[in-house]
C-alpha positions in Angstrom: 61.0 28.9 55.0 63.9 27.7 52.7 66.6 25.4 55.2 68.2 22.7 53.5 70.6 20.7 56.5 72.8 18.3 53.9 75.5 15.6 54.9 77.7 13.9 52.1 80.9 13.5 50.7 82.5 15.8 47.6 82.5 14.5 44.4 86.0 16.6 43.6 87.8 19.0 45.1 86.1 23.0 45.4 87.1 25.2 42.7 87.6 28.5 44.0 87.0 31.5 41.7 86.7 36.0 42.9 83.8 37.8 41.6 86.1 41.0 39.7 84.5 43.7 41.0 84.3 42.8 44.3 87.0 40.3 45.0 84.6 38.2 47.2 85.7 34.4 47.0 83.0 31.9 45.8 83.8 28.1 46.1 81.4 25.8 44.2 81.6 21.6 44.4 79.4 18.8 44.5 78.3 16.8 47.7 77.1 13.0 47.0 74.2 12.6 49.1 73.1 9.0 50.2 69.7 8.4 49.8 68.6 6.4 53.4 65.6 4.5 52.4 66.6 3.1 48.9 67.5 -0.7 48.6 69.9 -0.2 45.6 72.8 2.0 46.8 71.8 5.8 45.5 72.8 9.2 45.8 71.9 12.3 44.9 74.6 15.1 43.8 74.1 18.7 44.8 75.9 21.2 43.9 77.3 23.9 46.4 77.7 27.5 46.6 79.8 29.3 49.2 81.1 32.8 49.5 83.7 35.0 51.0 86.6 33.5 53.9 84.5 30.3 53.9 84.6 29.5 50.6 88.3 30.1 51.1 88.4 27.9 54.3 86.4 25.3 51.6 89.1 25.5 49.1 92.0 25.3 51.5 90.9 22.1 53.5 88.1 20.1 51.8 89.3 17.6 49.5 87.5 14.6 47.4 86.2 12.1 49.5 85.8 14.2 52.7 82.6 14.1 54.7 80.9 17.3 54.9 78.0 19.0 56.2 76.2 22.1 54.5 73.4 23.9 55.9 72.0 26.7 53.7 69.0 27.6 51.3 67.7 25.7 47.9 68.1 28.9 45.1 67.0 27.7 41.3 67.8 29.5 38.0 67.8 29.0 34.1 70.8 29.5 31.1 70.7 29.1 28.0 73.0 26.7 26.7 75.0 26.6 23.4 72.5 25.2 21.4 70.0 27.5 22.8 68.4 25.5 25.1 67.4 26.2 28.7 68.5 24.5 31.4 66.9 24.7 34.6 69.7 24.4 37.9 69.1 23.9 41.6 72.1 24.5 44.3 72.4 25.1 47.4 73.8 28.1 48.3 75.7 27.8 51.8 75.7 29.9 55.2 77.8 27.2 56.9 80.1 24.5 55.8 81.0 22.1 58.7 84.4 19.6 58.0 83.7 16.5 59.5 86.8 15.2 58.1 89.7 17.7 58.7 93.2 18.1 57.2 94.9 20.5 55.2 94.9 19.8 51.3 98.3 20.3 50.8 99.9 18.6 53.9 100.9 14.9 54.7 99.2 12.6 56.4 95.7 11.0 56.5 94.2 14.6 55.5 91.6 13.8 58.3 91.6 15.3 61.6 90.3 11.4 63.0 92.8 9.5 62.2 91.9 7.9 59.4 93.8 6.9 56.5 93.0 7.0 52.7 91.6 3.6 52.5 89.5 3.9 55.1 88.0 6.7 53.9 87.8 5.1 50.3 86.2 2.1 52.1 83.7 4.7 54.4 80.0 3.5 53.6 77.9 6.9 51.6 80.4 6.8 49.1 78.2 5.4 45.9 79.7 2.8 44.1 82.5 4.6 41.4 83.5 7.5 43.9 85.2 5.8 46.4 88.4 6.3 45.4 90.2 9.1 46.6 93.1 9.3 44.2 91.4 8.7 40.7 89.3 11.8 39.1 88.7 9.5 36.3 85.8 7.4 37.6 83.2 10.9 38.0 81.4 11.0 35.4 80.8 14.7 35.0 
């Protein structure tokens, strides 16, 4: 059995890409992912697959900062880098996305479906220290 439940908050906002010969959407971003029983604040970052009218729905609503569950399966693989190298990934490729913070991207407002406001979603705990803010790429360091 490969079932991977995650909850977290994205790292940036999903880049949304089509596969050419299909057309089929694929959305990819990151979820921070707060480790529970660590005494220094950690998380871990996962990257996330999704494909077709979700990945769309992903693109469309999700935004950095917003709480989000993922349910889906663990998949690994291997590239080879520029320098030859191999590089070993693991992402989760998702069946479901759930928005536990709602909002369009592109509308006004808190761009939460709670009523929330940007800093209290900055403030929210499971953001790791250097991702809280919701306005400033600049502080992620990939």
């Amino acid at each position: 059995m490969n079932n991977v439940v995650l909850i977290g908050r994205l790292t940036r906002d999903p880049e949304l890409r089509y596969i050419p010969e299909s057309q089929n959407a694929v959305a990819t971003f990151t979820l921070a992912v707060d480790r529970p029983f660590s005494k220094e604040k950690q998380a871990d970052f996962i990257r996330i697959t999704v494909f077709g009218k979700q990945a769309e729905n992903c693109e469309r609503y999700l935004a950095k900062g917003r709480l989000t569950a993922v349910q889906g399966r663990i998949q690994t693989g291997s590239y080879k880098n520029k320098e030859g190298v191999t590089v070993y990934t693991t992402d989760v490729i998702a069946d479901r996305v759930e928005f536990l913070e709602w909002g369009d991207r592109t509308g006004s407002g808190s761009g939460s479906g709670f009523g929330f406001d940007k800093q209290q979603i900055n403030d929210a705990p499971g953001i790791p220290d250097g991702f809280q803010s919701l306005d400033d790429d600049d502080d992620i360091p990939f």
